[in-house]
PyMOL Python script that loads the backbone (N, CA, C, O; Angstrom):
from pymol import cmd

cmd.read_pdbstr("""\
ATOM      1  N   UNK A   1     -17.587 185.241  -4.571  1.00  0.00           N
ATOM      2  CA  UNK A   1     -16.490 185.700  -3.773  1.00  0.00           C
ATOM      3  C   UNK A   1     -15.620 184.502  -3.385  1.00  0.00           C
ATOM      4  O   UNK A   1     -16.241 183.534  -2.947  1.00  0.00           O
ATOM      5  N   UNK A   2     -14.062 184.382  -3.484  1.00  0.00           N
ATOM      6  CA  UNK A   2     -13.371 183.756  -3.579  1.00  0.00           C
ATOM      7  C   UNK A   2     -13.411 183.527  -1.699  1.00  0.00           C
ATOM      8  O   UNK A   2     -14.049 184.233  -0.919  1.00  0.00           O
ATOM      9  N   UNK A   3     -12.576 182.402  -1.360  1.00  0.00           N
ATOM     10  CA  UNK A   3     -12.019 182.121   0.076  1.00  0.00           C
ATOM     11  C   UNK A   3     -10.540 182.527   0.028  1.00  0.00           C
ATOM     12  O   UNK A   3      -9.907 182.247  -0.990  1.00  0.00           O
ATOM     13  N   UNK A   4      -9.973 183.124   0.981  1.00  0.00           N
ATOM     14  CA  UNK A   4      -8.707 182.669   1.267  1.00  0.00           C
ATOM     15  C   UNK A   4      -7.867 181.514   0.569  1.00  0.00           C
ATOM     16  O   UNK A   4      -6.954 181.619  -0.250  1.00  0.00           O
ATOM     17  N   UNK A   5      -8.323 180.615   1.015  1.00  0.00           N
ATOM     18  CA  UNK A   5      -7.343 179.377   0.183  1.00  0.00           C
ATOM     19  C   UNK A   5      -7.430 179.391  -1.238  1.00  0.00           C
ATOM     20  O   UNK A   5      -6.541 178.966  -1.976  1.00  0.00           O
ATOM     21  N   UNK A   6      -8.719 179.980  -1.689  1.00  0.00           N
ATOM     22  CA  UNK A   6      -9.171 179.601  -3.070  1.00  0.00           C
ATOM     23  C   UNK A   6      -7.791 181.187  -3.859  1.00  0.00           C
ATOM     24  O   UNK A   6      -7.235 181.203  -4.957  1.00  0.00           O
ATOM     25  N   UNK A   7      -7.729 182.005  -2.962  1.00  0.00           N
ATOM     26  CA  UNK A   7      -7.065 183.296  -3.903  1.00  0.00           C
ATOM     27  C   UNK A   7      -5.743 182.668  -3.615  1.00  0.00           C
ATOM     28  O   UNK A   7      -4.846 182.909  -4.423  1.00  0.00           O
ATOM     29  N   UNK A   8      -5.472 181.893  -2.583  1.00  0.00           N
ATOM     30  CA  UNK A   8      -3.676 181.714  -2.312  1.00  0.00           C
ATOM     31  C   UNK A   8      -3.180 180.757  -3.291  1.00  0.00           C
ATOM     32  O   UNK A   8      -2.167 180.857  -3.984  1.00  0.00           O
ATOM     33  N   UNK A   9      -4.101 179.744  -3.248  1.00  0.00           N
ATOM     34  CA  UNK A   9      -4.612 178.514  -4.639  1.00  0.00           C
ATOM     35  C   UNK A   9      -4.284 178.854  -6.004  1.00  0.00           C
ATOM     36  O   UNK A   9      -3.725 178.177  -6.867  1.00  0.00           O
ATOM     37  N   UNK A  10      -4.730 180.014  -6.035  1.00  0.00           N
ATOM     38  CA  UNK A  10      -4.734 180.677  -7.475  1.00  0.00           C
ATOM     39  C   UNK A  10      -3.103 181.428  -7.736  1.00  0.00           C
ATOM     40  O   UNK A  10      -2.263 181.298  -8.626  1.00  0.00           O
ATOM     41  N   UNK A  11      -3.149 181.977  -6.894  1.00  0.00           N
ATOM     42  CA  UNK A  11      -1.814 182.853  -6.723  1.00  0.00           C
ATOM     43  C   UNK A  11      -0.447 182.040  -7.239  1.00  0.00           C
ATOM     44  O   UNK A  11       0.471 182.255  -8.031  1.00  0.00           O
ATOM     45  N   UNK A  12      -1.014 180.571  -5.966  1.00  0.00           N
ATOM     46  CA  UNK A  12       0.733 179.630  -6.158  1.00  0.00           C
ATOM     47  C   UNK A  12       0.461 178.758  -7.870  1.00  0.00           C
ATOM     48  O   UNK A  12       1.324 178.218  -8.562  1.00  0.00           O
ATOM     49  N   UNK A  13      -0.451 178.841  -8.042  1.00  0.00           N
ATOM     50  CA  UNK A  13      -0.705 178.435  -9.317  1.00  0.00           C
ATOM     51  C   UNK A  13      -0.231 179.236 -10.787  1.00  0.00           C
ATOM     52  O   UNK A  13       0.107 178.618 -11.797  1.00  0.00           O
ATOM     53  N   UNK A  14      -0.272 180.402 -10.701  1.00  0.00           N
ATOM     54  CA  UNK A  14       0.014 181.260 -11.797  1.00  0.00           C
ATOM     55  C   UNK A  14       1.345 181.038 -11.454  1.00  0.00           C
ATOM     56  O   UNK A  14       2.060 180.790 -12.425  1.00  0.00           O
ATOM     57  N   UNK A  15       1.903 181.052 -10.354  1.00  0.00           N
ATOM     58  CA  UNK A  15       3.485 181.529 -10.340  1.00  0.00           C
ATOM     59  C   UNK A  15       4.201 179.896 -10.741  1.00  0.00           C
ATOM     60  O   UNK A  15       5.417 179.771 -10.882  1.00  0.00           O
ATOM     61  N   UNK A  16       3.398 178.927 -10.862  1.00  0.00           N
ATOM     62  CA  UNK A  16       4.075 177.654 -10.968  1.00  0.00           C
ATOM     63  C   UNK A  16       4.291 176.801  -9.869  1.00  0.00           C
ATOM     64  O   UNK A  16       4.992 175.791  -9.929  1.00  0.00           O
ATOM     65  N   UNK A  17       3.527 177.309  -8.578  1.00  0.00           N
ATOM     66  CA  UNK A  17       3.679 176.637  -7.226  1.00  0.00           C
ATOM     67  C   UNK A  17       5.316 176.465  -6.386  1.00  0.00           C
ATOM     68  O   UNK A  17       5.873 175.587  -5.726  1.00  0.00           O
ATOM     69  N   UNK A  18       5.559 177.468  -6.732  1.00  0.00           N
ATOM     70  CA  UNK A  18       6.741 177.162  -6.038  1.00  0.00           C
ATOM     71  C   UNK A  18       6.768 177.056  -4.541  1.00  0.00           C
ATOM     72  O   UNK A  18       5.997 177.764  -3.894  1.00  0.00           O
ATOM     73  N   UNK A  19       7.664 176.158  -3.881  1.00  0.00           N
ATOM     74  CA  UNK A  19       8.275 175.880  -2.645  1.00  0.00           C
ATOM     75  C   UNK A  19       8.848 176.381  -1.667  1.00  0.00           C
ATOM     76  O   UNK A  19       8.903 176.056  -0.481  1.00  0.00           O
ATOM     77  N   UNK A  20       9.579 177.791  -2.667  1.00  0.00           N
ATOM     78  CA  UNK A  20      10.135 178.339  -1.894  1.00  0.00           C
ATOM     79  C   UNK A  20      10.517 179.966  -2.278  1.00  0.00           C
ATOM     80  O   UNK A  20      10.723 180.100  -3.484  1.00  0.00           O
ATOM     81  N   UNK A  21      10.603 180.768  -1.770  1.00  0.00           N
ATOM     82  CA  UNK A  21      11.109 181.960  -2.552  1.00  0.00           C
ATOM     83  C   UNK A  21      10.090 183.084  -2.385  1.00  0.00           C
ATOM     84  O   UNK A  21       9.232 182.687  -1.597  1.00  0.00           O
ATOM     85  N   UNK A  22       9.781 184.564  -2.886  1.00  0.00           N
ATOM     86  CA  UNK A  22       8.920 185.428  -2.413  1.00  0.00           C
ATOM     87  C   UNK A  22       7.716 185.126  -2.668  1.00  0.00           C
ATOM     88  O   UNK A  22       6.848 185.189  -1.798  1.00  0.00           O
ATOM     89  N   UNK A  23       7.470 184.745  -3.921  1.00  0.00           N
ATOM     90  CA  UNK A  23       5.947 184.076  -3.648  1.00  0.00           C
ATOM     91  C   UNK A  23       5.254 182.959  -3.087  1.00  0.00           C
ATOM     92  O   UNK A  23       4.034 182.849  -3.204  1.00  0.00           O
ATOM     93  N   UNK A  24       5.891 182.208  -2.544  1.00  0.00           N
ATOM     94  CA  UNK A  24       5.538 181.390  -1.676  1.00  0.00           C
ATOM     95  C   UNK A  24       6.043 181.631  -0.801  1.00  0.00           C
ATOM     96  O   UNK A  24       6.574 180.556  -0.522  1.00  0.00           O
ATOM     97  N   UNK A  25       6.498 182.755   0.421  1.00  0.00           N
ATOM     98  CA  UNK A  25       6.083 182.880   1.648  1.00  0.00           C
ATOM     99  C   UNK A  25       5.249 184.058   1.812  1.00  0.00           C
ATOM    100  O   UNK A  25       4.899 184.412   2.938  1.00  0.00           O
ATOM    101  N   UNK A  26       4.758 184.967   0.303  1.00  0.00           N
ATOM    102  CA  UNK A  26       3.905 186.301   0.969  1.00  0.00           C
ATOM    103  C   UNK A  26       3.013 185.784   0.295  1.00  0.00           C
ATOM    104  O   UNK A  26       2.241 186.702   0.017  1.00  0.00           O
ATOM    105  N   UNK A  27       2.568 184.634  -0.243  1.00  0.00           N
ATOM    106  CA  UNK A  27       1.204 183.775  -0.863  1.00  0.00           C
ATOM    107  C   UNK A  27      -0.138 183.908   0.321  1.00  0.00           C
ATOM    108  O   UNK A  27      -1.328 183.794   0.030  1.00  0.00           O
ATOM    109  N   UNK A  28       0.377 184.157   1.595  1.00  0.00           N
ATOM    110  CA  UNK A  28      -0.723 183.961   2.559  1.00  0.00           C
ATOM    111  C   UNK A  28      -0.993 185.301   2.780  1.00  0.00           C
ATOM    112  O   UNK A  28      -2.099 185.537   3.267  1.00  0.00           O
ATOM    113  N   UNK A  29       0.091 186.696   2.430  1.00  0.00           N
ATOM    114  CA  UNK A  29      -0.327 187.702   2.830  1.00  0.00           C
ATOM    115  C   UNK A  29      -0.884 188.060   1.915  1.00  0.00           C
ATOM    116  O   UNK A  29      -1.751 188.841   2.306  1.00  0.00           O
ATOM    117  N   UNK A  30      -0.931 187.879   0.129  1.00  0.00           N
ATOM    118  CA  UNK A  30      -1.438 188.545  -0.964  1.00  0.00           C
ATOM    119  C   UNK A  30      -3.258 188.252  -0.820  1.00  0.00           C
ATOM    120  O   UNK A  30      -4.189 189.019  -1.064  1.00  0.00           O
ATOM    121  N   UNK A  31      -3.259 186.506  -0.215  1.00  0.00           N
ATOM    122  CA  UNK A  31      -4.894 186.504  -0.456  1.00  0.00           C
ATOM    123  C   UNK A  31      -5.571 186.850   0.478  1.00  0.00           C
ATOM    124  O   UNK A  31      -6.778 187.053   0.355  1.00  0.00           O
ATOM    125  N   UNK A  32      -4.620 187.050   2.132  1.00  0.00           N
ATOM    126  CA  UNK A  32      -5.209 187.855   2.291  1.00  0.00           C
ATOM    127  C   UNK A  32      -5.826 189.117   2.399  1.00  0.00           C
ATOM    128  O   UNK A  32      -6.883 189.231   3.020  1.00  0.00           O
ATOM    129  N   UNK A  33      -5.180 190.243   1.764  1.00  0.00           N
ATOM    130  CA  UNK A  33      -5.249 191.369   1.436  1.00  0.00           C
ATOM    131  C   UNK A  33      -6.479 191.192   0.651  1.00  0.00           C
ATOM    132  O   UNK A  33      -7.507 191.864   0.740  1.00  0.00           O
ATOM    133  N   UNK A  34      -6.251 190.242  -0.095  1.00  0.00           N
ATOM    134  CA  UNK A  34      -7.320 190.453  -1.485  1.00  0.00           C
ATOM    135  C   UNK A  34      -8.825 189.778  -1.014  1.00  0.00           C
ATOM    136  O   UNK A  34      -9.771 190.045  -1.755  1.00  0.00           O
ATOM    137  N   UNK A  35      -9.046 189.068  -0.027  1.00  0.00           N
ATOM    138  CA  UNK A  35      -9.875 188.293   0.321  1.00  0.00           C
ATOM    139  C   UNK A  35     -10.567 189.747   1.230  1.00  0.00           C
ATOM    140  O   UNK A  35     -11.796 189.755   1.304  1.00  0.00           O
ATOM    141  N   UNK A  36      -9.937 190.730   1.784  1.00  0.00           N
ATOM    142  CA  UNK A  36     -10.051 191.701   2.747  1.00  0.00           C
ATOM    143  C   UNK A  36     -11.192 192.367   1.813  1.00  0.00           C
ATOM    144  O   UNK A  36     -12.396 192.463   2.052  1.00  0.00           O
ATOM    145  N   UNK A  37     -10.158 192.980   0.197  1.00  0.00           N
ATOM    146  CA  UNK A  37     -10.291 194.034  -0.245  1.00  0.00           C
ATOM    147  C   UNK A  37     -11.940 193.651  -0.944  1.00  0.00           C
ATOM    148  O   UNK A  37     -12.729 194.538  -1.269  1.00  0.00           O
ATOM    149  N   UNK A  38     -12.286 191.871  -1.105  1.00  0.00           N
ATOM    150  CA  UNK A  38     -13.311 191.379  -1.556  1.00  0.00           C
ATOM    151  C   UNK A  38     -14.755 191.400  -0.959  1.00  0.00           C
ATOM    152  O   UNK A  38     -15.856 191.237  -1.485  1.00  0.00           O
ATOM    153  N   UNK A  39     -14.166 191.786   0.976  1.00  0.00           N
ATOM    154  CA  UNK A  39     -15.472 192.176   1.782  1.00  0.00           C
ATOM    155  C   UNK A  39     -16.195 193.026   1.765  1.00  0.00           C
ATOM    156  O   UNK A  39     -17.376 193.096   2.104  1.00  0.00           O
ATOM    157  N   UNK A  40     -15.160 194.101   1.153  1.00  0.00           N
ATOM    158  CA  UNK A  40     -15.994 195.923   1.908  1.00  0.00           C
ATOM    159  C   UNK A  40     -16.282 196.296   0.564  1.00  0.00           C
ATOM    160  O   UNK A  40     -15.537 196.119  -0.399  1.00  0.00           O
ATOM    161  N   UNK A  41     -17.553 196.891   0.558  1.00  0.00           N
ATOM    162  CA  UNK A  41     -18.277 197.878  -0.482  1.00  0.00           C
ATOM    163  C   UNK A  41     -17.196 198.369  -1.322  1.00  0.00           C
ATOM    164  O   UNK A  41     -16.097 198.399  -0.769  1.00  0.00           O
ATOM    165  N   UNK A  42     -17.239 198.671  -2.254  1.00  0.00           N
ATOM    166  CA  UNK A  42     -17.311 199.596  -3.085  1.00  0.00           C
ATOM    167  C   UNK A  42     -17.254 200.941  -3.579  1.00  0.00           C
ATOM    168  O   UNK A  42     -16.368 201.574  -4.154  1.00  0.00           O
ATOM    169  N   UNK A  43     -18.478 201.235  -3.194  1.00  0.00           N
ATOM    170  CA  UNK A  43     -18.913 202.462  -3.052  1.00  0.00           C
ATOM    171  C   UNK A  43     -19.914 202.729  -2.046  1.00  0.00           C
ATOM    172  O   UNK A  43     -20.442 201.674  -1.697  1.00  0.00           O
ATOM    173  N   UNK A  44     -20.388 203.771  -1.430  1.00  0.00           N
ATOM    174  CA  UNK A  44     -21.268 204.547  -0.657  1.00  0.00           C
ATOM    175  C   UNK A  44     -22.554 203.341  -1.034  1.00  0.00           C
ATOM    176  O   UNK A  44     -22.851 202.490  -0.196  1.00  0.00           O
ATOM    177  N   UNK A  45     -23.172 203.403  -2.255  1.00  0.00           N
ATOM    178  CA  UNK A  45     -24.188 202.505  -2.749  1.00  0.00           C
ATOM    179  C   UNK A  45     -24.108 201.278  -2.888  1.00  0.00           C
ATOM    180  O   UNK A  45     -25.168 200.663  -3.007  1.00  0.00           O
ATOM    181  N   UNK A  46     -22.987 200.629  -2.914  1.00  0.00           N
ATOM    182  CA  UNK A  46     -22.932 199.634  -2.958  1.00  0.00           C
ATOM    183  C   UNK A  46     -22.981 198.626  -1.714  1.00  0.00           C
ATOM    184  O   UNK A  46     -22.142 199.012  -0.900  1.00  0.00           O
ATOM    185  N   UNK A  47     -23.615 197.531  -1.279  1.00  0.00           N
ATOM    186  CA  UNK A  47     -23.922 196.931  -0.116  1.00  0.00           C
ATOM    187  C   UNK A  47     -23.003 195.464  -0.303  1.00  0.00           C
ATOM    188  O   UNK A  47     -23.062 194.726  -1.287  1.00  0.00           O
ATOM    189  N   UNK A  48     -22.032 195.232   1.078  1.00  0.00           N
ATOM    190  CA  UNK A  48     -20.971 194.299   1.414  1.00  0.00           C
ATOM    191  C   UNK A  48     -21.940 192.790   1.101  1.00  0.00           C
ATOM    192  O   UNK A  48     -21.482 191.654   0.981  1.00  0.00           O
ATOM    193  N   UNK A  49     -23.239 193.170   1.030  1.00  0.00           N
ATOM    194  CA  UNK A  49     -24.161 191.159   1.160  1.00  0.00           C
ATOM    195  C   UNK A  49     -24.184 190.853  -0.156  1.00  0.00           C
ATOM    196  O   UNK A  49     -24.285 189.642  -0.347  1.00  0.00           O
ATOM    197  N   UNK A  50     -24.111 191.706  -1.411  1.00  0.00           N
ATOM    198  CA  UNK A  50     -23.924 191.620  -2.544  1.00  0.00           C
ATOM    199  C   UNK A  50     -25.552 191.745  -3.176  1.00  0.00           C
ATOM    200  O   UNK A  50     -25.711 191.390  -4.343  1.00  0.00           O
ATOM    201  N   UNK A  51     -26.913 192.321  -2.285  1.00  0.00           N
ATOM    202  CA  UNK A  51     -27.481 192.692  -3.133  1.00  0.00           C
ATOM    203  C   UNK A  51     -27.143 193.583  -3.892  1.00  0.00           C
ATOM    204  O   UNK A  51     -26.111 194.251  -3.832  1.00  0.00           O
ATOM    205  N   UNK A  52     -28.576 193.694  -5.180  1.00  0.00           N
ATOM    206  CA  UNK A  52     -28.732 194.900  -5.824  1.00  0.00           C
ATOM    207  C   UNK A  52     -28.619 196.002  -5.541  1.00  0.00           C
ATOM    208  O   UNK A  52     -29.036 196.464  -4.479  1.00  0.00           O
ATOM    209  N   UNK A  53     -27.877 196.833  -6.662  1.00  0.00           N
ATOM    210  CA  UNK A  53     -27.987 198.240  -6.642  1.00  0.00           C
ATOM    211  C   UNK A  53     -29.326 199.161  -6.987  1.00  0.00           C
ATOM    212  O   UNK A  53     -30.054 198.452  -7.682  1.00  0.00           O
ATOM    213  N   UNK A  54     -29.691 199.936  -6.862  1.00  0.00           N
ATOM    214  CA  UNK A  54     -30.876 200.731  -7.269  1.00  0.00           C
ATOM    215  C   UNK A  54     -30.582 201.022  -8.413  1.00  0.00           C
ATOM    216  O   UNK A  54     -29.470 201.541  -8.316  1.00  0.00           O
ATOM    217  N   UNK A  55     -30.947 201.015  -9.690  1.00  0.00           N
ATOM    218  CA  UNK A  55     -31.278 201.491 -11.240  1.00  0.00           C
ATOM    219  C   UNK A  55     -30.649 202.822 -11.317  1.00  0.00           C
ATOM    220  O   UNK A  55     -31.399 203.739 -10.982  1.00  0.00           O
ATOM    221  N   UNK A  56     -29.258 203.209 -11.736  1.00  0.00           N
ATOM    222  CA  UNK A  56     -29.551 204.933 -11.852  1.00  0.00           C
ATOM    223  C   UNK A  56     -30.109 205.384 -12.692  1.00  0.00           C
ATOM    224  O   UNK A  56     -30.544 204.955 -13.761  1.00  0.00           O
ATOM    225  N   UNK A  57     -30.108 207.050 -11.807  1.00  0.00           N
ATOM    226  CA  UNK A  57     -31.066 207.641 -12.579  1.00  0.00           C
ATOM    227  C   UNK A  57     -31.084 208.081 -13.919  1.00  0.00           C
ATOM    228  O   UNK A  57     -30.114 208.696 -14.362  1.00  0.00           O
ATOM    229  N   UNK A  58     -32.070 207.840 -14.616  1.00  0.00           N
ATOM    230  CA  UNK A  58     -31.748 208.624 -15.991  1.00  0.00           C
ATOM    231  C   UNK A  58     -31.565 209.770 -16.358  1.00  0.00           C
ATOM    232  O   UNK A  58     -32.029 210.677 -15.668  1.00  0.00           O
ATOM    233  N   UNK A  59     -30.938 210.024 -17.381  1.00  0.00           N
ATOM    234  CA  UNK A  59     -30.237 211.180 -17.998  1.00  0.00           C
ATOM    235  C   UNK A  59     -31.657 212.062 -18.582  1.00  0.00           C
ATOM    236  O   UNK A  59     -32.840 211.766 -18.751  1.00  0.00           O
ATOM    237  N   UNK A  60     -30.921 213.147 -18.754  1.00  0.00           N
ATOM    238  CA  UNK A  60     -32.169 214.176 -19.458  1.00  0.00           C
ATOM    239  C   UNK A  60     -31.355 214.728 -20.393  1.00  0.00           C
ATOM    240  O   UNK A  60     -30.376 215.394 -20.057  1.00  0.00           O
ATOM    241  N   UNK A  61     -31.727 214.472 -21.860  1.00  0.00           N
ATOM    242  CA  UNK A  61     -30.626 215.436 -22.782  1.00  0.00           C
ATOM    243  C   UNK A  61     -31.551 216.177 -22.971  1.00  0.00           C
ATOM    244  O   UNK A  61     -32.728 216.216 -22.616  1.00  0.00           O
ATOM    245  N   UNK A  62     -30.538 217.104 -23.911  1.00  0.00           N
ATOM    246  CA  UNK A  62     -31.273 218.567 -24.671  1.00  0.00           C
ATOM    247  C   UNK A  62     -31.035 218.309 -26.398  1.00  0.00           C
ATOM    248  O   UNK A  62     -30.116 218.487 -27.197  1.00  0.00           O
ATOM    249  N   UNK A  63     -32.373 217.810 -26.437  1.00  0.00           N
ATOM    250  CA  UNK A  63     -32.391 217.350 -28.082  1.00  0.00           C
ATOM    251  C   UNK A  63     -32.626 219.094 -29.274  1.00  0.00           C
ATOM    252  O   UNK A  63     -32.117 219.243 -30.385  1.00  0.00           O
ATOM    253  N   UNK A  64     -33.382 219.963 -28.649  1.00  0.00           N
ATOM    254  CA  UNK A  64     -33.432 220.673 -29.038  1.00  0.00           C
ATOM    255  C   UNK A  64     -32.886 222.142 -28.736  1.00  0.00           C
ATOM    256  O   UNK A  64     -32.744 222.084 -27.515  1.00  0.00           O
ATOM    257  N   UNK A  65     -32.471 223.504 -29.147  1.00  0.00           N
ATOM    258  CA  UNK A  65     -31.871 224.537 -28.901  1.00  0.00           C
ATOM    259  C   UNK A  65     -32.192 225.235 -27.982  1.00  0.00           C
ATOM    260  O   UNK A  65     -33.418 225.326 -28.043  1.00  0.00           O
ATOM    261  N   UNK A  66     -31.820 225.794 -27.149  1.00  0.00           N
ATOM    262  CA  UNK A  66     -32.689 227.135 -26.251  1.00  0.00           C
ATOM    263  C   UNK A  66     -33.191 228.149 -27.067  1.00  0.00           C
ATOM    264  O   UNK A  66     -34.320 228.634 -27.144  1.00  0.00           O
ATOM    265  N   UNK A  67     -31.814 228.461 -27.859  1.00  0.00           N
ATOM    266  CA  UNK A  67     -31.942 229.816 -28.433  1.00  0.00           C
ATOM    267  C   UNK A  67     -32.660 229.561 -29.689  1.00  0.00           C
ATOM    268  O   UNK A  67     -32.686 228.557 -30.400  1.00  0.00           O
ATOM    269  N   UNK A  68     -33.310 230.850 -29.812  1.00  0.00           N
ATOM    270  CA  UNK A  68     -34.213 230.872 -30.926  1.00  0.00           C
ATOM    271  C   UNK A  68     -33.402 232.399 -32.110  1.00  0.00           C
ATOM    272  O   UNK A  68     -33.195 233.552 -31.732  1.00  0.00           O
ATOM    273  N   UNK A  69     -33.120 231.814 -33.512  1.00  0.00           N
ATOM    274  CA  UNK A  69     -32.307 232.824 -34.400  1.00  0.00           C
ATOM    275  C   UNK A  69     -33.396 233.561 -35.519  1.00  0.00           C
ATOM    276  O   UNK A  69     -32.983 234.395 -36.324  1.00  0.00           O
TER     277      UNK A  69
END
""", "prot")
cmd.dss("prot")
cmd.show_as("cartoon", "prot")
cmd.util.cbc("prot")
cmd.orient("prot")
């Protein structure tokens, strides 16, 4: 999981670091949004500390017919 500085870092970097202009003054609001969106779960199952998930469950096919001809 990235830091703050490390996503704003990245951000002014792709754009060429600029000095001045929209991406360098909403550079502090993009990582942090994204630094936000990097805390919270996922899903229902999924846990914010970054353990493991539980194995899902396996599938049950139907290799053979019900019907009998």
């Amino acid at each position: 999981m990235a830091t703050k500085e490390q996503i704003k870092k990245a951000i002014l970097d792709i754009a060429g670091n600029p000095s001045s202009g929209a991406i360098a003054s909403l550079a502090d609001k993009w990582a942090d949004a994204i630094a936000e969106l990097d805390k919270t779960p996922r899903s229902d199952s999924e846990v914010a500390d970054g353990a493991p998930l539980p194995a899902p469950k396996k599938e049950s096919r139907v290799t053979k017919p019900t019907e009998i001809r």
